[in-house]
C-alpha positions as CSV (number, residue, x, y, z in Angstrom):
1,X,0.0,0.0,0.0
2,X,1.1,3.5,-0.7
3,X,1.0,6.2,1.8
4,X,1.0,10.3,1.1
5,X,4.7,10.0,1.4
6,X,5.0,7.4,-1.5
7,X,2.7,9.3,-3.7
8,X,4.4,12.6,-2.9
9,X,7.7,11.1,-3.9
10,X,5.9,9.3,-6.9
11,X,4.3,12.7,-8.1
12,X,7.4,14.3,-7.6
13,X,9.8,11.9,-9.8
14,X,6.9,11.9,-12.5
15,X,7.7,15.2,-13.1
16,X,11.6,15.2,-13.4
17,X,12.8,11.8,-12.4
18,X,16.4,13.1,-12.0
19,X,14.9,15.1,-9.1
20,X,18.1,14.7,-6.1
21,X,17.0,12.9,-3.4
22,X,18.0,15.8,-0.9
23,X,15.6,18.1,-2.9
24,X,12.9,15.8,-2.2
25,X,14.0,15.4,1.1
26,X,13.5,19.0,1.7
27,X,10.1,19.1,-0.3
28,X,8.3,16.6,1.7
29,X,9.9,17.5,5.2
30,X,11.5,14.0,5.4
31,X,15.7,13.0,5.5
32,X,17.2,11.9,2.4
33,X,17.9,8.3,3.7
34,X,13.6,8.1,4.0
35,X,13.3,8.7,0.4
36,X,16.2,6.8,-0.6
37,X,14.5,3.6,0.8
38,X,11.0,4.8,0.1
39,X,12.0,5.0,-3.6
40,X,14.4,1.8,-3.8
41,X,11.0,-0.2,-2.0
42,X,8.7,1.2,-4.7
43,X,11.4,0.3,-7.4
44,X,11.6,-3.4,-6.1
45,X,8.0,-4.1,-5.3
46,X,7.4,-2.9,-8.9
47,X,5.5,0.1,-8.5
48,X,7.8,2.4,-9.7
49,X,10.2,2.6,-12.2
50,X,12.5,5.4,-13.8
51,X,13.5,5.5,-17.2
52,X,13.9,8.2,-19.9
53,X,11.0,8.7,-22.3
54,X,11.2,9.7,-26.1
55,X,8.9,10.1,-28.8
56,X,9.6,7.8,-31.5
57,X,8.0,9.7,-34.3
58,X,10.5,12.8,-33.3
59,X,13.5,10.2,-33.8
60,X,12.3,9.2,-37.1
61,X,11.3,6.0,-36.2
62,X,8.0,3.6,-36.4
63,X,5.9,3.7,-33.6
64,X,2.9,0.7,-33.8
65,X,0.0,-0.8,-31.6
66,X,-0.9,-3.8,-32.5
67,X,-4.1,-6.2,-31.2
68,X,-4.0,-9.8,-31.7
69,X,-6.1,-12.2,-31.4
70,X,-5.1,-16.3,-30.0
71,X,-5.7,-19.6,-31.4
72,X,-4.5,-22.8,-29.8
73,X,-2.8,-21.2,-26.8
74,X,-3.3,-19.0,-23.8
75,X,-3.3,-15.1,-24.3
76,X,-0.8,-15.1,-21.4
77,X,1.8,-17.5,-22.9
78,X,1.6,-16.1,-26.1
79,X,1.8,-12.6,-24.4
80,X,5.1,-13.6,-22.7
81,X,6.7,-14.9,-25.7
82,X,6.3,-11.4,-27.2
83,X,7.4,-9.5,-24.0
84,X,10.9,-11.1,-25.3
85,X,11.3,-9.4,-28.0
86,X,13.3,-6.2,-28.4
87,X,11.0,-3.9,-30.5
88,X,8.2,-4.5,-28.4
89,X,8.1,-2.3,-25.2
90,X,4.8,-2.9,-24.1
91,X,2.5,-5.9,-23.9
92,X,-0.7,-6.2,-22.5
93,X,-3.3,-8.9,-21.8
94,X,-7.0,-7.9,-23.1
95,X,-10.3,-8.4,-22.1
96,X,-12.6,-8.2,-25.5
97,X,-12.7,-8.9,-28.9
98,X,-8.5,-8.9,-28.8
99,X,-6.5,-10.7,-26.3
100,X,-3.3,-9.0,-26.7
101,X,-2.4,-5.1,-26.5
102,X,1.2,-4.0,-27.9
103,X,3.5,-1.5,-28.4
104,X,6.3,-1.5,-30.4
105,X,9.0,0.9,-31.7
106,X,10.8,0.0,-35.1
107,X,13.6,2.2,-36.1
108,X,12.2,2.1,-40.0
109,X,10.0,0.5,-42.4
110,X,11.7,-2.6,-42.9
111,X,12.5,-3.4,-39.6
112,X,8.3,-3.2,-39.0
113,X,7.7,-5.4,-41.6
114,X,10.2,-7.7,-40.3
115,X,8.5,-7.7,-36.6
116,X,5.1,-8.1,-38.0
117,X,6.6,-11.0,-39.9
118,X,7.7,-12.7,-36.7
119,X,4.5,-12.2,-35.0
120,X,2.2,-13.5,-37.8
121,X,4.6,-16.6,-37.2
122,X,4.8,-16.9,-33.4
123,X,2.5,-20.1,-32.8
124,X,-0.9,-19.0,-31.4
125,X,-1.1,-16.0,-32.8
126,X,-4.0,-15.9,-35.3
127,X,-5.3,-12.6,-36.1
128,X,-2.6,-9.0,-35.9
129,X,-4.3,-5.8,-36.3
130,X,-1.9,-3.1,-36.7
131,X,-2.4,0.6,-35.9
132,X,0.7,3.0,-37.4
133,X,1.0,6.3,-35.7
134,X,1.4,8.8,-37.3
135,X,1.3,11.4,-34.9
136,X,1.3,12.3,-31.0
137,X,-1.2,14.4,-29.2
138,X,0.1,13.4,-25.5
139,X,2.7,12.0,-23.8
140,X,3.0,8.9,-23.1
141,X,4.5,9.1,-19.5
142,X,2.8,8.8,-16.3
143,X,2.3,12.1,-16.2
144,X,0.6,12.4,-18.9
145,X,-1.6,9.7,-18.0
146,X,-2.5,11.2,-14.1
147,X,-4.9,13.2,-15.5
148,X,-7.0,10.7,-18.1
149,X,-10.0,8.9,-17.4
150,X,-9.4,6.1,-14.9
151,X,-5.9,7.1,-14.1
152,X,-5.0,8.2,-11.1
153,X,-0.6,7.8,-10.2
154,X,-1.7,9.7,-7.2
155,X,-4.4,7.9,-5.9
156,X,-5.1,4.3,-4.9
């Protein structure tokens, strides 16, 4: 469970997740060494997670969604075969007409038509739908999602 220390330091990093620890510190009235293991438990349980965020389309590269529908296998073992692979960066079990939610980042063309390639072959996989972006109207960050429908980082 998160307390309002653990969503302070959550908001807080979602905004510039380079933020010192001693600035945070002083923000929330706590000692450095309380976010320092507030921040490495929320790393390690899961909940949080800091990385560096770019938008593919500014980089020149193909950003995709694709849905796919299963045959033969479980959504979940299918799903985990396709966490593996490297273009992918974000896989999702569905509940609907689709049973599996990606995201993927191809640095051109060919290299798309390549992953869709070894999708359409991964066993179990019988239907891809694919959805090419072609532009971005929001982030895709945490942030950016705090404030849409059903999200709340802040809340529980």
């Amino acid at each position: 469970m998160l307390d309002d220390t653990d969503r302070a330091i959550t908001r807080a990093l979602t905004r510039d997740g380079r933020t010192p620890y001693t600035t945070l510190a002083r923000e929330l009235g706590v000692s450095e060494g309380t976010v320092r293991q507030r921040v490495a438990r929320l790393q390690e349980s899961g909940v949080l997670r800091i990385v560096a965020l770019c938008d593919p389309l500014r980089l020149g590269h193909q950003a995709v969604r694709l849905m796919i529908q299963v045959r033969d296998l479980t959504p979940k073992a299918v799903a985990k075969t396709l966490s593996g692979m490297p273009m992918i960066n974000h896989v999702a079990l569905c509940a609907g007409s689709q049973d599996i939610f990606l995201e993927g980042t191809c640095r051109d063309q060919a290299q798309l038509v390549q992953l869709l390639d070894d999708i359409r072959m991964l066993p179990g996989v019988s239907r891809v739908q694919v959805l090419l972006l072609l532009e971005l109207f929001k982030d895709y960050t945490w942030q950016g999602l705090a404030t849409a429908v059903g999200q709340g980082v802040a809340e529980e």
